[in-house]
C-alpha positions in Angstrom: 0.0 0.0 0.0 1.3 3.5 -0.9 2.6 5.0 2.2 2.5 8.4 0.9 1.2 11.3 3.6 2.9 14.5 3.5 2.2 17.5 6.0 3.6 20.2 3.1 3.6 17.9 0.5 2.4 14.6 -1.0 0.4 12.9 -3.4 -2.4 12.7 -1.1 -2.7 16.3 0.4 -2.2 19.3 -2.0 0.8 19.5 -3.7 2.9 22.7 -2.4 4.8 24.9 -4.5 8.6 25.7 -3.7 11.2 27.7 -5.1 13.4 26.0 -5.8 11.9 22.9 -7.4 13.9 21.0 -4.6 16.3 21.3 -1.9 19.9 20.0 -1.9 19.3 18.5 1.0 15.9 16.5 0.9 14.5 13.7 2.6 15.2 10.2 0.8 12.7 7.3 0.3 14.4 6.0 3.8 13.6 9.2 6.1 17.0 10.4 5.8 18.6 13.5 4.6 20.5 12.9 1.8 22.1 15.3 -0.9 20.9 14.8 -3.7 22.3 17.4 -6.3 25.3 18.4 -4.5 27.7 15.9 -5.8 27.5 13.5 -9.4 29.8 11.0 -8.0 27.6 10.6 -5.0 24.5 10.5 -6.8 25.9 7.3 -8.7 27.4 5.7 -6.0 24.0 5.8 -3.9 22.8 2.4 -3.9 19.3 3.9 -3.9 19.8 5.7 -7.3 22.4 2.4 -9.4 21.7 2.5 -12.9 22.1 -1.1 -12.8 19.5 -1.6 -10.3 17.0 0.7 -11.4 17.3 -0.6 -15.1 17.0 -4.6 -13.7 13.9 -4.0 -11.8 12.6 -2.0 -15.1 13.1 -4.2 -17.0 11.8 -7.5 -15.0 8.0 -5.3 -14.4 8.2 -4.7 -18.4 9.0 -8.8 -18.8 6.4 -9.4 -16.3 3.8 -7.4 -18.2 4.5 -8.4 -21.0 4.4 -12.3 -20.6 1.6 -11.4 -18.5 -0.3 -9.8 -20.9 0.6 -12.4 -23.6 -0.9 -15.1 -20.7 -3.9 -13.3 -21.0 -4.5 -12.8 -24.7 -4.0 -16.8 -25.1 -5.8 -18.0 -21.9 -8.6 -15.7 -22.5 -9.5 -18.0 -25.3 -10.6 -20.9 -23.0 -13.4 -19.2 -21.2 -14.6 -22.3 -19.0 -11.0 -22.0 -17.4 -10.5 -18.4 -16.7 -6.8 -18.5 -16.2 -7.1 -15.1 -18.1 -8.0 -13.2 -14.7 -5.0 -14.3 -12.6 -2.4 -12.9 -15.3 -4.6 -9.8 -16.0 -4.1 -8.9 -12.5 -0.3 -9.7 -12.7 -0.1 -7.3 -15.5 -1.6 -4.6 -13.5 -0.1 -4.9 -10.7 3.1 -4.7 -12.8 2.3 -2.0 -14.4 1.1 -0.3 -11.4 4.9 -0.6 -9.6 6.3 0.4 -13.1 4.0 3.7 -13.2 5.2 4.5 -9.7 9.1 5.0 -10.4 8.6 6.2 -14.0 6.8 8.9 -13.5 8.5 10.0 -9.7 11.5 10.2 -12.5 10.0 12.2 -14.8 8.1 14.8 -12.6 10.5 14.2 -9.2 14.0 13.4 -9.9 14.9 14.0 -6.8 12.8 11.1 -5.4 13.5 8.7 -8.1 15.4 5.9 -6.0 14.8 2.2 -6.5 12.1 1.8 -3.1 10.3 4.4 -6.0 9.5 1.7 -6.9 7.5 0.4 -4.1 8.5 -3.2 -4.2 9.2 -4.1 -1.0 8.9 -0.7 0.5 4.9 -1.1 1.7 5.2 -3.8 4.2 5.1 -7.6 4.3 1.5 -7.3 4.3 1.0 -5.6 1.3 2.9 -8.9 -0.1 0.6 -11.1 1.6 -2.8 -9.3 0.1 -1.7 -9.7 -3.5 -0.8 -13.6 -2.4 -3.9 -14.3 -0.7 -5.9 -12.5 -3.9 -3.8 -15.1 -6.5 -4.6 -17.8 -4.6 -8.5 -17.4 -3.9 -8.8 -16.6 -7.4 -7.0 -19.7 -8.3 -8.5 -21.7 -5.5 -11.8 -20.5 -7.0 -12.0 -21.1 -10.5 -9.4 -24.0 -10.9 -9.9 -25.9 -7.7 -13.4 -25.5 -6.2 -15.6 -26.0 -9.5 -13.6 -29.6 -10.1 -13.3 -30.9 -6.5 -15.3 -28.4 -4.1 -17.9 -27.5 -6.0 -20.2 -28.2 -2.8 -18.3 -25.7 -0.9 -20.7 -22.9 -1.2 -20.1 -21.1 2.1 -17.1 -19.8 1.2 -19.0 -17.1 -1.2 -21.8 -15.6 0.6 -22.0 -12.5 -1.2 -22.5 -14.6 -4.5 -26.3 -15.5 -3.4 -26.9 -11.7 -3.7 -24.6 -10.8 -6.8 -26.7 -11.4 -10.4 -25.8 -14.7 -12.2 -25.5 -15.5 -15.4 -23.2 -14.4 -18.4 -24.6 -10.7 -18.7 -24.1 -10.6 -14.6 -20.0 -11.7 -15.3 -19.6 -9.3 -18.1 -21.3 -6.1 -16.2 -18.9 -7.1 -13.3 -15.7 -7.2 -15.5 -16.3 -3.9 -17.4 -17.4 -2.3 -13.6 -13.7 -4.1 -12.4 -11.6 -2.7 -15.8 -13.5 0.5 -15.2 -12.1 0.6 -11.4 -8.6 -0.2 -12.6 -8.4 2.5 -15.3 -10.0 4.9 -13.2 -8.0 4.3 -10.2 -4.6 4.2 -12.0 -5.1 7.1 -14.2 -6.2 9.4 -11.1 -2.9 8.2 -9.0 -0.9 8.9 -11.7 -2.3 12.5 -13.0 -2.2 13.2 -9.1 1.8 12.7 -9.5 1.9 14.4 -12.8 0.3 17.1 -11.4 2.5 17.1 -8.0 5.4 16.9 -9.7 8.7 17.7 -7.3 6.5 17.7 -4.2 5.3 14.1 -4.5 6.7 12.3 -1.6 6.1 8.7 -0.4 7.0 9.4 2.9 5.3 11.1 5.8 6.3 14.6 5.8 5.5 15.8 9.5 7.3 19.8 9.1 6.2 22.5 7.1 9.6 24.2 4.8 9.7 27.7 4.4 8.2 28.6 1.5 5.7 26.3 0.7 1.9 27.8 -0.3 -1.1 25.7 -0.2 -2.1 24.5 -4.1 -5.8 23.9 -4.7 -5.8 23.9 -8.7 -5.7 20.6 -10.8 -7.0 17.2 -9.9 -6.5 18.7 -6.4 -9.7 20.9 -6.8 -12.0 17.9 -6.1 -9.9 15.1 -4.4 -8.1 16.0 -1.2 -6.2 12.9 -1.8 -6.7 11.7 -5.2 -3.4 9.3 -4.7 -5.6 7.1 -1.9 -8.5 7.5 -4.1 -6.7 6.0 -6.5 -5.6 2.8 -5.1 -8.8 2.3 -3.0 -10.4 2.2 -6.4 -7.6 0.4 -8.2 -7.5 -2.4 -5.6 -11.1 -3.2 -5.2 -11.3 -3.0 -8.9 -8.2 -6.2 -9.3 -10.5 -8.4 -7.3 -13.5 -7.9 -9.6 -11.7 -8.8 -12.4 -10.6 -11.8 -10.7 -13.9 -12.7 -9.3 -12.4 -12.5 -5.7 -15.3 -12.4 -3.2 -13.4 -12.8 -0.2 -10.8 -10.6 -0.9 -12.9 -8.1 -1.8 -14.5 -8.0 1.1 -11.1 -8.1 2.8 -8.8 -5.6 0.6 -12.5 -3.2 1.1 -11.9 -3.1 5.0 -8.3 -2.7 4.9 -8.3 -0.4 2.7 -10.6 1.7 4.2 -9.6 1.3 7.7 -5.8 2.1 6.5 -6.6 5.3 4.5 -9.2 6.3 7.3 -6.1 6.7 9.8 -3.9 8.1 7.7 -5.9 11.0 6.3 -7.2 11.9 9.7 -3.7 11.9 10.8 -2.3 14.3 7.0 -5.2 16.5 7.8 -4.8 17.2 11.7 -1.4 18.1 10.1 -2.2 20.0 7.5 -5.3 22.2 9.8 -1.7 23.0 12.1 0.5 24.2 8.4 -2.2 25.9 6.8 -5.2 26.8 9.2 -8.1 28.4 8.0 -7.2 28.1 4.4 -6.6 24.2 4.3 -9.8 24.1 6.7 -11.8 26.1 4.2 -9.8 23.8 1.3 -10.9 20.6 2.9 -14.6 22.0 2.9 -15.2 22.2 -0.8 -13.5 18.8 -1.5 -14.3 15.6 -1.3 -12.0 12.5 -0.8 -14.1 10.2 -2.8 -13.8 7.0 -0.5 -16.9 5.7 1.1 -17.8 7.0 4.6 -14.3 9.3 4.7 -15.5 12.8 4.9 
């Protein structure tokens, strides 16, 4: 999960405006302060910013998406075995960690470090939630209807859902529709960022930094957690995931839910009045977060 919260600056709050673009001396992706401009020769001997290691995880998410989305093409033509849905999500999910360093390193430089990437950088049990998903969704559609097709307790939620052909296809286009949606709004809110994206808590205020309100920021307060609250639920439609739907909605929720209530008590103590009356005319666009 992104762990992005910023009390001046983030994806998730307003994006501030600084001159200059960035400091020398700015926080890293590891909470410390490292100089980043000051020197070349230190900027390639960071570990954090190897050519050799940024281009090798590139290069295995392009491989992965690729053969992913080759899986899909081919396994999508044997409908009654939808192998198709465990490699779509692959693919996304790929893409997804590819988007997240690409574009820190095309609109924050600074930031652009290999944890950028977000591989390993949200926690073992982000790891386990994208396990758990692969394996219900395999446990589902290549185990259960051969050898547990009895096992209906395991799927409450299906007893309500529609059934039928037209019910799968509505539920696919409303999952595709979550995953575009979600992406594309985590992304512009990046774009849109630019050298005040950070995905790290920022808890102090720098001198110099205004409150910005334009852009994708002049509906979502938080249009990165909008984003992946969307994008996640939206993966386990697409893979027919009941239980982990059910489980990636409360987490989800619960997680962002803390965090913005914690940015915000933040931001109130930065801004004051004008992030109070900023925070009034918004919306975060996750259910039953204000």
């Amino acid at each position: 999960m992104d762990s992005t919260s910023s009390a001046t600056s983030s994806v998730d709050t307003p994006p501030v405006q600084q001159e200059p673009p960035w400091d020398t001396a700015s926080h890293n992706v590891n909470g410390d302060n490292a100089d980043v401009t000051s020197s070349p020769r230190a900027t390639v001997l960071d570990p954090q910013r190897s050519p050799s290691a940024v281009s090798a995880r590139a290069f295995l998410l392009g491989l992965a998406f690729g053969a992913s989305l080759i899986l899909t093409f081919f396994t999508s033509q044997w409908p009654s075995i939808p192998l198709w849905r465990a490699s779509c999500f692959l693919a996304s999910l790929s893409a997804f960690h590819f988007l997240e360093f690409y574009v820190t390193a095309l609109y924050n430089p600074p930031a652009a470090t290999i944890s950028a990437f977000l591989l390993t950088s949200n926690g073992y049990a982000y790891n386990i939630a994208h396990t758990l998903a692969l394996a219900e969704c395999i446990f589902r559609h290549y185990v259960t209807p051969f050898y547990f097709s009895e096992i209906k307790f395991l799927y409450p939620l299906d007893a309500l859902l529609p059934a039928g052909e037209t019910a799968k296809t509505v539920w696919l286009i409303l999952g595709f529709a979550m995953l575009v949606v979600g992406q594309g709004t985590r992304t512009l809110a990046m774009m849109h960022a630019g050298t005040n994206f950070n995905h790290l808590v920022q808890s102090r205020k720098k001198a110099g930094h205004v409150l910005v309100t334009d852009g994708i920021y002049s509906w979502l307060r938080h249009p990165s957690y909008f984003g992946f609250f969307w994008w996640g639920l939206g993966t386990q439609l697409v893979m027919g995931n009941t239980i982990c739907l059910m489980g990636y909605a409360l987490i989800l929720w619960r997680f962002f839910s803390h965090r913005i209530r914690k940015e915000e008590t933040l931001l109130v103590g930065f801004f004051g009045s004008d992030y109070v009356r900023y925070r009034d005319k918004t919306v975060v666009g996750i259910p039953l977060i204000p």
